[in-house]
C-alpha positions in Angstrom: 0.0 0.0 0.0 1.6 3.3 -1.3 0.9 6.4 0.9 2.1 9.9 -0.2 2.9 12.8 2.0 1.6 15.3 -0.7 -1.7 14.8 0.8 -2.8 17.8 2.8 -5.4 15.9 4.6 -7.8 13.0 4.9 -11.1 12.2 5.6 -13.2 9.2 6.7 -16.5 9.1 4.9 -19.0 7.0 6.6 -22.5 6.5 6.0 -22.9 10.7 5.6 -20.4 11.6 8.7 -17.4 13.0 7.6 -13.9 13.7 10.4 -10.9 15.3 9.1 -7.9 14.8 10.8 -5.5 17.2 11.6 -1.3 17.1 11.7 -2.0 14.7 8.5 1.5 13.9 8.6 1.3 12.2 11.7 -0.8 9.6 9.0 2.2 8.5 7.6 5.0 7.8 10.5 5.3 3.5 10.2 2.9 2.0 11.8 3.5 -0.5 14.7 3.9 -4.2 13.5 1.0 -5.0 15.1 -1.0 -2.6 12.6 0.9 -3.5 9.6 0.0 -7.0 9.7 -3.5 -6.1 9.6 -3.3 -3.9 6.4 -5.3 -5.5 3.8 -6.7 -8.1 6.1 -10.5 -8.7 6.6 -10.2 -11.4 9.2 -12.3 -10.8 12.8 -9.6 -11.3 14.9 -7.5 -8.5 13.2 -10.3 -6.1 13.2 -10.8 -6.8 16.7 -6.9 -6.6 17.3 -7.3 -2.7 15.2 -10.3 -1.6 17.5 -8.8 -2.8 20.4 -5.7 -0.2 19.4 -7.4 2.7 18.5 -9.6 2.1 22.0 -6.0 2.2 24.5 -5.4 5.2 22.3 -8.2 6.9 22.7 -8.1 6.1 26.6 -4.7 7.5 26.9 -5.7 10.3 24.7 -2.6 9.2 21.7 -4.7 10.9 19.6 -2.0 10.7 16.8 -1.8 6.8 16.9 -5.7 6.9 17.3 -5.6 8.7 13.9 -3.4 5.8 12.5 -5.6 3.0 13.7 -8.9 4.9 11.9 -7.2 5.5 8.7 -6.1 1.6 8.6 -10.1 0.5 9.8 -11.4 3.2 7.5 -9.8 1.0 4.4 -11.4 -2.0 5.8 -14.8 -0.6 6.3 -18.1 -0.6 4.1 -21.1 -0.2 5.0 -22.3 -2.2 2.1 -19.7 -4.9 2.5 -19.4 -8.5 3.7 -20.4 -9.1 7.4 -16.5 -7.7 8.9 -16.8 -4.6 6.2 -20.3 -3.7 7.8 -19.4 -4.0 11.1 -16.0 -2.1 11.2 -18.1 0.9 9.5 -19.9 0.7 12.6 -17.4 0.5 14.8 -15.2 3.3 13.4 -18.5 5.5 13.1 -18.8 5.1 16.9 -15.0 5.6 17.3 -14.8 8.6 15.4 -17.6 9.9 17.5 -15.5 9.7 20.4 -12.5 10.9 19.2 -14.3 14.1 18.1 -15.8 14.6 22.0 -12.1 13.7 23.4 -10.3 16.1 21.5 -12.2 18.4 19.7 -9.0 20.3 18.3 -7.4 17.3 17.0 -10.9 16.1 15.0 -13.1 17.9 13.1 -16.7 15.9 13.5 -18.8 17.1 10.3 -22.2 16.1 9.8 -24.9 14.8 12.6 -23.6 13.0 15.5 -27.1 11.4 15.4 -28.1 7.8 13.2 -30.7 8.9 11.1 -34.3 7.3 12.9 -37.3 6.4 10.9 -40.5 5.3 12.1 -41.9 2.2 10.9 -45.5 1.4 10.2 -47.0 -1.5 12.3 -46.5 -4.2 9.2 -43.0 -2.8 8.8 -42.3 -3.2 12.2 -44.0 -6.9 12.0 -41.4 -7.9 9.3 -38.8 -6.4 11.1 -39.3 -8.8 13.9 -39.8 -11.8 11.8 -36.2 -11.3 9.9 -34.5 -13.3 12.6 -35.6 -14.9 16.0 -33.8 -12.2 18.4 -37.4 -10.9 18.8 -39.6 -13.9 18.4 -37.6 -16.0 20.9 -38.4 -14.5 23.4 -41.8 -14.1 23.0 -42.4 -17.7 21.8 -40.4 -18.4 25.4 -42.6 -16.1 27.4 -46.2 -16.6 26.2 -45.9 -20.3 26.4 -44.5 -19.9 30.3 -47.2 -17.2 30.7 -50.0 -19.8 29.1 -49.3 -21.6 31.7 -49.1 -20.0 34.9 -52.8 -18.4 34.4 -54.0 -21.9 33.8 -57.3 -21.7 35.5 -57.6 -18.2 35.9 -60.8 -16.3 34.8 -59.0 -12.7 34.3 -55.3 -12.1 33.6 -53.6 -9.1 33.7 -50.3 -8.2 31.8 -47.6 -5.5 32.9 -45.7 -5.2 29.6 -42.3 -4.0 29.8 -41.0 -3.9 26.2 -39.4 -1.9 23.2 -41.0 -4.0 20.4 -45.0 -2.2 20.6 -47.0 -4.7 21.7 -45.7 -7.6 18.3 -45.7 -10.1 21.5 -49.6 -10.6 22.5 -51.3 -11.3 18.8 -50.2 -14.8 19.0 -51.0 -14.8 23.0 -54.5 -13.8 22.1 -54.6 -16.2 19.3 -54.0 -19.2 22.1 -56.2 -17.6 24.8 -58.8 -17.7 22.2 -58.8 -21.7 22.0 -58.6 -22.2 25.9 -60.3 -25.6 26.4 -62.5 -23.9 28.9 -62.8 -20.6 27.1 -61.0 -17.4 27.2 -60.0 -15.3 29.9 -60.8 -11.6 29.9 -56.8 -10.3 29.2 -55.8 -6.8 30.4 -52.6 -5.6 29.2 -50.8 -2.2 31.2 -48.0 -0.6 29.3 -45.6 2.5 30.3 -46.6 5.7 28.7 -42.9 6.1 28.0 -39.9 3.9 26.7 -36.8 4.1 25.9 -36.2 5.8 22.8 -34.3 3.1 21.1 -35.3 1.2 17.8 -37.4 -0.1 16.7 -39.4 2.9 16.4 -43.1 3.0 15.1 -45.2 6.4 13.7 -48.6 5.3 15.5 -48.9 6.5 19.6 -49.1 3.3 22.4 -53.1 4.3 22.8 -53.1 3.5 18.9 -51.3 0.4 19.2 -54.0 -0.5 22.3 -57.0 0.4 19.9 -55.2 -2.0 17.3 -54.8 -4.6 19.6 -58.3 -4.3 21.4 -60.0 -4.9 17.6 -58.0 -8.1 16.8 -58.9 -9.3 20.3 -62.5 -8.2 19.6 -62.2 -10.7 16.2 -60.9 -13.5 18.1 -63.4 -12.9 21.3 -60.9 -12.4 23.8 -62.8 -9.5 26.5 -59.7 -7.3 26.3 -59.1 -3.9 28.2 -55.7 -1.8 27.0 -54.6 0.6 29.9 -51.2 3.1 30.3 -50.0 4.0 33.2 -48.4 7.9 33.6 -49.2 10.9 31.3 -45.9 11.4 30.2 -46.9 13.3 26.5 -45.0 13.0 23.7 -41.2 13.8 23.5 -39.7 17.1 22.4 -36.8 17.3 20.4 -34.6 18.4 23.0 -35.8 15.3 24.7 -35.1 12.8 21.6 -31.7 13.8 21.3 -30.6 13.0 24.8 -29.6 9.1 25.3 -30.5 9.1 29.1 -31.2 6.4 31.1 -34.0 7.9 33.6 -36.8 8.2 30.5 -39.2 9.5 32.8 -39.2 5.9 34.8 -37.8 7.1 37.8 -41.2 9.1 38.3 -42.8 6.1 36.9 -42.0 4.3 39.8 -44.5 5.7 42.0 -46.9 4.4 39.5 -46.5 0.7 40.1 -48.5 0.4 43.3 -51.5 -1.6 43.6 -53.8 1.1 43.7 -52.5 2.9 40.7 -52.7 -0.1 38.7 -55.9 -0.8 39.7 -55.4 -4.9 40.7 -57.7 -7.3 41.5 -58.0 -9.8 43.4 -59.4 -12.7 41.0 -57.0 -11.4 38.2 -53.3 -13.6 37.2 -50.8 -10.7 37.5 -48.2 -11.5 35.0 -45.4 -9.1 35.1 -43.4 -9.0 31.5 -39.6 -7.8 30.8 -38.7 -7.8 27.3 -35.3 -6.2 26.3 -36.0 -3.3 29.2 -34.0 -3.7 32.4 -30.6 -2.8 30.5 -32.1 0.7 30.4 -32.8 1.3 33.9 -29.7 2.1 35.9 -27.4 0.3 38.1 -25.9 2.9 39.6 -27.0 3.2 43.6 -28.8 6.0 44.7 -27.3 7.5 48.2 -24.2 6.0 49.5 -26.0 3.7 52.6 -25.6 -0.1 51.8 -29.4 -0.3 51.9 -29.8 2.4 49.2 -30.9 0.4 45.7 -30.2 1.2 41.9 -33.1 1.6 39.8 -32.7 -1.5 38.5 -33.2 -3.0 41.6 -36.2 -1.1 43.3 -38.0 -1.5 40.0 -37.4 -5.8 41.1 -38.4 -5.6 44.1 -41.9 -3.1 43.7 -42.7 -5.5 40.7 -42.1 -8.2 43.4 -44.3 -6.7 45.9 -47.5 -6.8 43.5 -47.1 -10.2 43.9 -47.4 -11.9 40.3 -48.1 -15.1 39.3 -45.0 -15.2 37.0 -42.5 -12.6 36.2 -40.9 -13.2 32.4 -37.1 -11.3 31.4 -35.7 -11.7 28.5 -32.8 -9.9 27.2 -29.5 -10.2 25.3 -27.0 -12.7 26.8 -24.3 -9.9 27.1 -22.2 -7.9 30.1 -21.8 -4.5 28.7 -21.7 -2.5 31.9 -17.4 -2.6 31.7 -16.2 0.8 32.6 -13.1 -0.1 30.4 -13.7 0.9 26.8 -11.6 -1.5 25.6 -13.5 -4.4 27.6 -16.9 -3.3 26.0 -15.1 -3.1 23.0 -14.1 -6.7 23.1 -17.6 -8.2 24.6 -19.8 -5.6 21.7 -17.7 -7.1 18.8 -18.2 -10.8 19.8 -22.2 -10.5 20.3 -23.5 -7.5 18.4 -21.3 -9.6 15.0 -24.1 -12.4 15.1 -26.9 -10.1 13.8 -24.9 -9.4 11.1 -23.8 -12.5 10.1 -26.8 -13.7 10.5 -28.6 -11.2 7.9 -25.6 -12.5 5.4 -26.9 -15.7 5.2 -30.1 -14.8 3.5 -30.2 -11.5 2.3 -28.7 -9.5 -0.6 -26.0 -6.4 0.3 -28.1 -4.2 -0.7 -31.4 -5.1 1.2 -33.0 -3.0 2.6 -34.5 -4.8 5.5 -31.1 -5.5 6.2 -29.4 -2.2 6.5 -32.1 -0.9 8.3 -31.8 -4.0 10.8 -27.7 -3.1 10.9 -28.5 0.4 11.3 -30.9 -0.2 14.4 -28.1 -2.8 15.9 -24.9 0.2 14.8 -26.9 2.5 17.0 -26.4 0.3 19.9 -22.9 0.0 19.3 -22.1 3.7 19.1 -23.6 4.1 22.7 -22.0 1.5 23.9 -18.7 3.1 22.6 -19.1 6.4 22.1 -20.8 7.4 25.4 -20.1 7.1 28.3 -22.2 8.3 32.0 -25.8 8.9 31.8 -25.8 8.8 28.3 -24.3 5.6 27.7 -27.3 3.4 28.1 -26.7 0.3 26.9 -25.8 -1.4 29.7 -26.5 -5.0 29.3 -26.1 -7.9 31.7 -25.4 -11.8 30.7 -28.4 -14.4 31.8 -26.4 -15.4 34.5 -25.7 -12.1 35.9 -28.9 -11.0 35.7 -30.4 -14.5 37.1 -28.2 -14.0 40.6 -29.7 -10.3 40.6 -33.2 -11.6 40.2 -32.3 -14.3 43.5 -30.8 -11.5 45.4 -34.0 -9.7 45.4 -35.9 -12.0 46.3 -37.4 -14.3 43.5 -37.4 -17.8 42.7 -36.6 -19.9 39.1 -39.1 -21.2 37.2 -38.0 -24.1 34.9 -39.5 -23.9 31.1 -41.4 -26.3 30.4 -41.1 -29.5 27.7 -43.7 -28.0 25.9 -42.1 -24.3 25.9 -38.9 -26.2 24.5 -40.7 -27.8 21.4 -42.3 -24.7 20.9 -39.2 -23.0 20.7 -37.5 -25.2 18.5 -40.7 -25.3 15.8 -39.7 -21.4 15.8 -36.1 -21.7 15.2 -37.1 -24.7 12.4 -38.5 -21.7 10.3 -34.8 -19.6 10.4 -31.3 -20.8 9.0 -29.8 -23.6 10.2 -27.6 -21.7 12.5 -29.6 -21.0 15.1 -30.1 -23.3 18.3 -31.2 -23.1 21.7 -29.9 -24.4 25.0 -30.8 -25.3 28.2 -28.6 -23.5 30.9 -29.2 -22.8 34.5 -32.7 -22.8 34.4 -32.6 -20.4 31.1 -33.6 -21.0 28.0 -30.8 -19.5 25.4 -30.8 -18.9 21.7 -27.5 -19.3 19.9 -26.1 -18.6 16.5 -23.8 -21.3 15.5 -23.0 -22.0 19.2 -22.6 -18.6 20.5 -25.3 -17.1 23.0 -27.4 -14.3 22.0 -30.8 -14.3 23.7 -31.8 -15.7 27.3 -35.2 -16.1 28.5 -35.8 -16.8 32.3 -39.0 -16.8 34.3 -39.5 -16.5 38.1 -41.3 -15.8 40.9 -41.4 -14.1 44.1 -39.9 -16.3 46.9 -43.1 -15.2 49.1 -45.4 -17.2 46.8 -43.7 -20.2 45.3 -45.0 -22.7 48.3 -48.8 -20.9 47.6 -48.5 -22.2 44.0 -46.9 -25.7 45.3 -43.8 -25.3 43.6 -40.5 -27.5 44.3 -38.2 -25.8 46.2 -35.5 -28.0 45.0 -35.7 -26.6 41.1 -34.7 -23.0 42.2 
C-alpha cells in the first residue's frame, strides 16, 4: 500500500459523517507491527486486534496513533460490504464519534452526531421482527410460560415492559382464544414512556392498544388496554438525549397496587422484554441499603405479587467501565446479527441495512458514550439471574412443551440458530454462541402458595 505525504489531509466518509484529521502527517509515521499485519486483512480477529488499538489510544488520549488506527479501519470498512466490512463501518463510526468529543482540536466531526431514525409502520415493524428470531424467541419463550401459569384463571392481567410495541400478544391472544375452557378476559398495562431506542413506530401506544383491542375483539378475547403515567410526547430536546432515567424514575410511583388498579381474581403476569438494560445500576445515596433503579424496580414489581415474572434480554455484560473491555464483549455478540442477515439477504437489502443500522446504533452508545448517556448497559443471563435471587425471587424451569415450541420457531430460520438449556434459562444461539436468554421466576413469598419444588430453584 503506497501512501504519499503530498496529501494535505484526509477524511473518513461513513454512511454521511465526515472527520478530518489534523497534523496529517502524523498519517504516515510507520505503523506499529502489530497494525501493519493487519493492512489488507479482513479477518475478525484482526479487526478486533485494530479496534482494540485505537480504544487504549483513545483512553490514553494518543490521539496521533488513534488517527493511525482509523485511517487503517477506514480502508477496511463498508457499509455495504461483507459481514466484517459492515461492522467495522460501525465501529469506526462510533469511534470517530468519540475521538471528536475527546479532543475536539485534533478532530473535526462534520455532519450529525445522530443515526438517522425512521418510524416504521406497524407491518414494517411486524417484518422487522420476523427477519431473525432475536425478537420472536423471546416471546415464543414467554407466552408459552405465561400460558401456563394463568391456567385456571378467569382474568389475567399483563404488565408489559418492552421496546417491540406490543408484536408479542397477537399470537398470545390467538391461544387464549382456543382455551379448552374458554378465554379469559386479558388486560394488558404498558408505560406511557420507553426508551427511545429502535425499533421505532409512527402510531402513539393508545393507537397500538385500539389496534390490539380490535384483533382481540375478532378473536373474542374481552380485552381492556390501559397506560399507566401521562408522560406526553417527547420534544426534540428530549429525543436527542440518550438518558437512562426516561421518565421511569417518576414512573416508579406508578406501580402500586392502587394505581394499577389490581384485582383480586386477576393472574398478574409481570413482563420484561429487552428493558432492564435501560434502567440504571448505579445506587442512589451512598447507605448499603440504598438500591439502583434497576433493583427497586425488582423488588416493587415483586411486591405486586405476580403469578410469574418473564425477562428476557440479550446474553451480554456490557456494563465494563473499560472501553476496551466493551469493545471486546460488543464485537463478539453484536457480530451475530450481522452474520446472521448474510446468510439470506442480498448487500443491498433494505431490511437488512435498516436491521444493521438499528443494531450500529447500539454499538455507538455503547462506545461512544459514556455516564448517563451511555445506556446500553446489558447484563449476561447469569448475571442477571443472581440479581433476580438476590432480590428475592425464585426460578421457574420452562417447560417440555415451551422447549418444542421453541425449536418449531427456530425450524422456520437458517440452520444456525439453536437453543440451549442453561441454569434454568432458556438460550438462543447462533452457530453455538449465545445471544438471547429467557428466564422466568417468581417471588420467593409465593412459590410454596402455587406448590412449587423448592428443589428446582
Amino acid at each position: 500500500m503506497h501512501l504519499t505525504s503530498s496529501h494535505s489531509h484526509m477524511k473518513a466518509e461513513l454512511k454521511g459523517t465526515s472527520i478530518s484529521f489534523q497534523n496529517p502527517s502524523t498519517l504516515f509515521n510507520p505503523l506499529s507491527g502489530a497494525l501493519k499485519g493487519c493492512l489488507g486483512s479482513l479477518d475478525g480477529a484482526c479487526i478486533e486486534k485494530l479496534l482494540l488499538h485505537c480504544a487504549s489510544a483513545l483512553e490514553s488520549n494518543d490521539i496521533t496513533l488513534a488517527q493511525q488506527v482509523m485511517w487503517v479501519l477506514n480502508n477496511v470498512a463498508s457499509p455495504s460490504g461483507d459481514t466484517n466490512q459492515r461492522l467495522t463501518s460501525w465501529f469506526l463510526r462510533a469511534l470517530i464519534s468519540r475521538a471528536s468529543r475527546i479532543c475536539p482540536a485534533a478532530m473535526t466531526f462534520k455532519g450529525s452526531n445522530a443515526v438517522q431514525r425512521r418510524l416504521m409502520s406497524v407491518t414494517e415493524l411486524a417484518g422487522y421482527v420476523d427477519l431473525i428470531p432475536w425478537h420472536r424467541f423471546g416471546y415464543v419463550a414467554s407466552n408459552n410460560e405465561i400460558y401456563k401459569a394463568i391456567t385456571g384463571f378467569p382474568r389475567v392481567h399483563i404488565l408489559d415492559f418492552s421496546i417491540t410495541h406490543c408484536m408479542q400478544w397477537p399470537t398470545f391472544i390467538d391461544a387464549l382464544a382456543i382455551r379448552p375452557q374458554g378465554p379469559p378476559s386479558l388486560r394488558i398495562t404498558v408505560p406511557s414512556c420507553r426508551p427511545h431506542v429502535p425499533p421505532l413506530v409512527n402510531i402513539s401506544i393508545h393507537e397500538v392498544g385500539l389496534r390490539l383491542g380490535n384483533f382481540a375483539k375478532f378473536r373474542d378475547v374481552p380485552f381492556e388496554f390501559n397506560v399507566i403515567g401521562n408522560t406526553g410526547p417527547l420534544t426534540p430536546a428530549e429525543l436527542s438525549d440518550e438518558s437512562t432515567s426516561f421518565h421511569f424514575e417518576a414512573m416508579l410511583s406508578l406501580l402500586n397496587p392502587t394505581m394499577l388498579n389490581l384485582r383480586d381474581d386477576e393472574a398478574l403476569v409481570i413482563n420484561c422484554q429487552n428493558w432492564l438494560r435501560y434502567l440504571s445500576d448505579d445506587r442512589k445515596g451512598i447507605s448499603r441499603q440504598s438500591l439502583s433503579l434497576r433493583d427497586a424496580f425488582l423488588n416493587l414489581i415483586k411486591g405486586l405479587n405476580p403469578r410469574i415474572v418473564v425477562l428476557v434480554d440479550e446474553d451480554c455484560d456490557l456494563s465494563a467501565s473499560s472501553l476496551t473491555s466493551r469493545i471486546t464483549t460488543c464485537f463478539n455478540h453484536l457480530w451475530i446479527p450481522f452474520d446472521a442477515l448474510e446468510t439470506f439477504l442480498p448487500k443491498d437489502s433494505c431490511q437488512r441495512t435498516e436491521f444493521e443500522c438499528d443494531v450500529g446504533q447500539k454499538i455507538e452508545n455503547i462506545i461512544s458514550f459514556e455516564g448517563h448517556q451511555r445506556i446500553e448497559r446489558l447484563e449476561t443471563g447469569v448475571q442477571m439471574s443472581q440479581r433476580m435471587k438476590n432480590v428475592g425471587y425464585f426460578s421457574v424451569p420452562f417447560c417440555d412443551e415451551t422447549v418444542r415450541e421453541v425449536k418449531g420457531l427456530l425450524d422456520e430460520h437458517a440452520s444456525g440458530w439453536g437453543m440451549k438449556r442453561e441454569e434454568g434459562m432458556l438460550v438462543l444461539t447462533w452457530k453455538g454462541n449465545s445471544c438471547v436468554f429467557a428466564t422466568a421466576w417468581v417471588p420467593c413469598e409465593i412459590r410454596d402458595h402455587i406448590g412449587m419444588d423448592a428443589s428446582l430453584s
